[in-house]
N, C-alpha and C positions, 0 to 999 in steps of 0.2 A: 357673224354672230356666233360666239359659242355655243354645242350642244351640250348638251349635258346628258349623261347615259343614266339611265335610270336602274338601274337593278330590273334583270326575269322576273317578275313574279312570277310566272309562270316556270323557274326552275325546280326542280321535283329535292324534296328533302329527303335525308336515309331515312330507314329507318332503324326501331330499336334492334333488331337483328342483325343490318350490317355493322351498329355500334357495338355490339357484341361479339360480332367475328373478330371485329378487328383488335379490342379489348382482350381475346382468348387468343391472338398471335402472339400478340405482343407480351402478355404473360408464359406464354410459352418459349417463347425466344429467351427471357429471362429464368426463367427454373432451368432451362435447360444449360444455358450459359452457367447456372450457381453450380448445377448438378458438374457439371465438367470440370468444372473447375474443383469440386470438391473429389473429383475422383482423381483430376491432378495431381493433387495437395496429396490426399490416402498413399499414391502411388509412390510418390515421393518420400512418404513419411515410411512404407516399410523396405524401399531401397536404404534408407538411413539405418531403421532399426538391425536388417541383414547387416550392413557392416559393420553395425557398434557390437551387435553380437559375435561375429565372427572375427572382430579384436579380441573382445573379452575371450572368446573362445580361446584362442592360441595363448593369451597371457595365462589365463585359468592353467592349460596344461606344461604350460613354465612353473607358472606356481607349485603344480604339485608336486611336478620333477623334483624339485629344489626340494620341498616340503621331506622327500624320503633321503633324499644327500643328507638333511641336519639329522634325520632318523640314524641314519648310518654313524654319523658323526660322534653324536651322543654314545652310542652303543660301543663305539671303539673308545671314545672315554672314560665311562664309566669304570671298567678295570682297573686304570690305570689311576685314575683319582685312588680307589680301593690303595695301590700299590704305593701310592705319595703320599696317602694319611700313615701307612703301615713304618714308612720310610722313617718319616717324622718322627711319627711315635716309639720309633727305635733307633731313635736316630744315633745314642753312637754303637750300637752294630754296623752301622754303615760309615760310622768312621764321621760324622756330622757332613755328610754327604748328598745334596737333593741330588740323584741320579740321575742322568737325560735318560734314558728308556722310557722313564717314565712319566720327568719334570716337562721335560721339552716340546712333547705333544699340547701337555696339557695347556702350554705358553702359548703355545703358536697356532693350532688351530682351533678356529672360532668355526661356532654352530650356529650361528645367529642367520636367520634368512628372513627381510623384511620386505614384502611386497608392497608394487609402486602404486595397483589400481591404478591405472593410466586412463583407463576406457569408464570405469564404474566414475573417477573424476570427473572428467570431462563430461559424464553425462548428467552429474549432477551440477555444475558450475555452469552448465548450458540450457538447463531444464529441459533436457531432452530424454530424461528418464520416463517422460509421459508414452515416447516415440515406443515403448516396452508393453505390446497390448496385452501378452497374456500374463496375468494377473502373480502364478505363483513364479513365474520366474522373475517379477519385478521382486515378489518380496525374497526370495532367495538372493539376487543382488544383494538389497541390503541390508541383509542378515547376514553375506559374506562381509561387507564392509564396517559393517558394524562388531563383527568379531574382530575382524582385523587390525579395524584402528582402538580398539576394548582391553578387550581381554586379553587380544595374541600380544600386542605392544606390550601390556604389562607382565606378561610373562619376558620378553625380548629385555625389558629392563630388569629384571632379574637375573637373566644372566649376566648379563654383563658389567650386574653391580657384585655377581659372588666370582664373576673372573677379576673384575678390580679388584675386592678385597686378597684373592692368591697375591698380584701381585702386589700389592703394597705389605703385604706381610712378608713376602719373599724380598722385597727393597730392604727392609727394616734389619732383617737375619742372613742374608745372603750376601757374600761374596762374587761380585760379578766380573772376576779377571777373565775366567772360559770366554763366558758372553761376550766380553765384549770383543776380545780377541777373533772368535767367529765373526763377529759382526766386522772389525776392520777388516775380516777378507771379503766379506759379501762387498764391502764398499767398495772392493777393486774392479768388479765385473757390474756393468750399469745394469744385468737383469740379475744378478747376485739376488740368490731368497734362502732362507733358514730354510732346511729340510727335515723334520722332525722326524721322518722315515729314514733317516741314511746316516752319512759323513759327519753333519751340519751337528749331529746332536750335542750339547755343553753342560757340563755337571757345575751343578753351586755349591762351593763350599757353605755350612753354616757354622756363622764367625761368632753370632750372640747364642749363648745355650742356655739361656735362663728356660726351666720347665713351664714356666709360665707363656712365656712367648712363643715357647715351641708347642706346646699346647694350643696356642692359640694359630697357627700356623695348621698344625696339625686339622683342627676343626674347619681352618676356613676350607682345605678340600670336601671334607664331609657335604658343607654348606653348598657348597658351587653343584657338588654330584645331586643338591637335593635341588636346588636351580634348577638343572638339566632334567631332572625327571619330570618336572613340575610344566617344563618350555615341551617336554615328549605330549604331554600332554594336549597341549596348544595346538600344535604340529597334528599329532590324530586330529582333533576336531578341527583346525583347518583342511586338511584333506579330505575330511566328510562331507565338511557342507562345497568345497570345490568341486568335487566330486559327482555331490546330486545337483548342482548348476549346471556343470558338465553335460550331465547325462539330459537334462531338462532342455536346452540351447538344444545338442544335437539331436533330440526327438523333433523338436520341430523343424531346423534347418538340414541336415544329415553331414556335419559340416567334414565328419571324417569319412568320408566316401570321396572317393576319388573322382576327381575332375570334378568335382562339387561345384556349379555356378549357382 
C-alpha cells in the first residue's frame, strides 16, 4: 500500500528578517558587481584618454615645428618676390630677363604646411572625444580643428592659388629652354631635384613684352607676397592655440618629462 508523506506542519517558517538578510546580500553582491565593473570601464576609459593624448601630444609638437619652417620660408621669400616685381617692372634693364636668384626660389619652394589631425580624427569618427574629461582641453581640440580645417585651409588655398597664378603668367611670357634643360639633367640622377640654393638655378628669358602682360606678371608677385603674409598669419594663430593645447595635455599628463609613463 502506498504512503503518502504529508508535509511538517510542524516545519518552522523564516522569518521577515532572514527574508531580508538575504534580500540585503543579494542586493549587495549586485552594486557591488555594477560598482566594479564601472570602475573597470573608468579605468579603461582613462588608459585610452592617456594615449589619445599623448598621440596628439607628439603630433601637436610636429605641428608646430613645421608651423615655424613655413615662418622661415615666407621670410626668405618675401625679398625675393620685392626683387621679381622690381625685375619685371624693369624688365629691360635686365635685358627681358626673369633672374634665378631670385625667379627660382620663388618656383621651387613651397610654404605650404597642412596638418593631418590623425588623433583629433580618429577621436571623433570613434566618438571617443567623450573619453576627454576635462572640459577645456576638449574644447581647445576643437577649436584647433576647427581652425584648421576653416580658416587655416583657406588661407593654404590662397596660396597656392597666387603661386598658380606666377606660374601661368610666367607660362604665358617665359621662355623655358634654361628650365627645361636643368630639368633633363635632374632626369639623369633618379634622386635629381632643382636647387634653388646652388648650381640648379635657371633664368627665363621674356619672349612677350607687351606692358600690359608684364604689368600683369609684375602684380601677380605682389599678389602671391600678399598670399604669404596673409598664410603668416594663419601660421601665428595656429601655433597659439597648438601651443596652449600643448601646455593644457602636459599640465595634466607631464608628458615632456622624461621616462614619463
Amino acid at each position: 500500500m502506498e504512503v503518502h508523506h504529508h508535509p511538517d506542519l510542524h516545519h518552522e517558517k523564516k522569518n521577515w528578517k532572514e527574508y531580508f538578510l538575504e534580500f540585503l546580500m543579494i542586493f549587495l553582491a549586485v552594486t557591488l558587481g555594477f560598482f566594479a565593473e564601472s570602475l573597470r570601464e573608468h579605468m579603461g576609459d582613462k588608459t585610452k584618454e592617456k594615449e589619445y593624448l599623448s598621440n596628439m601630444f607628439e603630433e601637436l609638437k610636429y605641428d608646430t615645428a613645421q608651423y615655424h619652417i613655413s615662418l622661415n620660408k615666407i621670410y626668405v621669400l618675401n625679398p625675393l618676390l620685392d626683387s621679381c616685381y622690381l625685375n619685371v617692372k624693369q624688365a629691360d634693364q635686365f635685358n627681358y630677363v626673369l633672374l634665378a636668384k631670385w625667379n627660382t626660389p620663388v618656383n621651387e619652394v613651397g610654404v605650404i604646411y597642412k596638418p593631418a589631425l590623425p588623433t583629433i580624427n580618429q577621436l571623433k569618427s570613434s566618438g571617443n572625444l567623450r573619453l576627454i574629461e576635462e572640459r577645456p582641453i576638449a574644447t581647445k581640440v576643437m577649436e584647433y580643428e576647427t581652425f584648421i580645417d576653416g580658416t587655416y585651409q583657406d588661407h593654404c588655398v590662397s596660396v597656392q592659388a597666387g603661386s598658380s597664378k606666377v606660374f601661368a603668367i610666367e607660362d604665358e611670357l617665359c621662355d623655358y629652354t634654361d628650365f627645361n634643360a636643368k630639368l633633363g639633367e635632374n632626369m639623369k640622377h633618379i634622386n635629381g631635384q632643382l636647387n634653388p640654393e646652388g648650381s640648379e638655378l635657371y633664368d627665363m628669358k621674356i619672349v612677350i613684352k607687351d606692358p600690359a602682360k608684364l604689368n600683369a606678371l609684375a602684380n601677380s608677385f605682389v599678389n602671391f607676397k600678399a598670399n604669404n603674409y596673409s598664410y603668416a598669419t594663419g601660421l601665428n594663430n595656429a601655433m597659439k592655440i597648438a601651443t596652449e593645447l600643448l601646455k593644457s595635455i602636459n599640465d595634466k599628463y607631464h608628458f615632456d618629462k622624461p621616462n614619463n609613463q
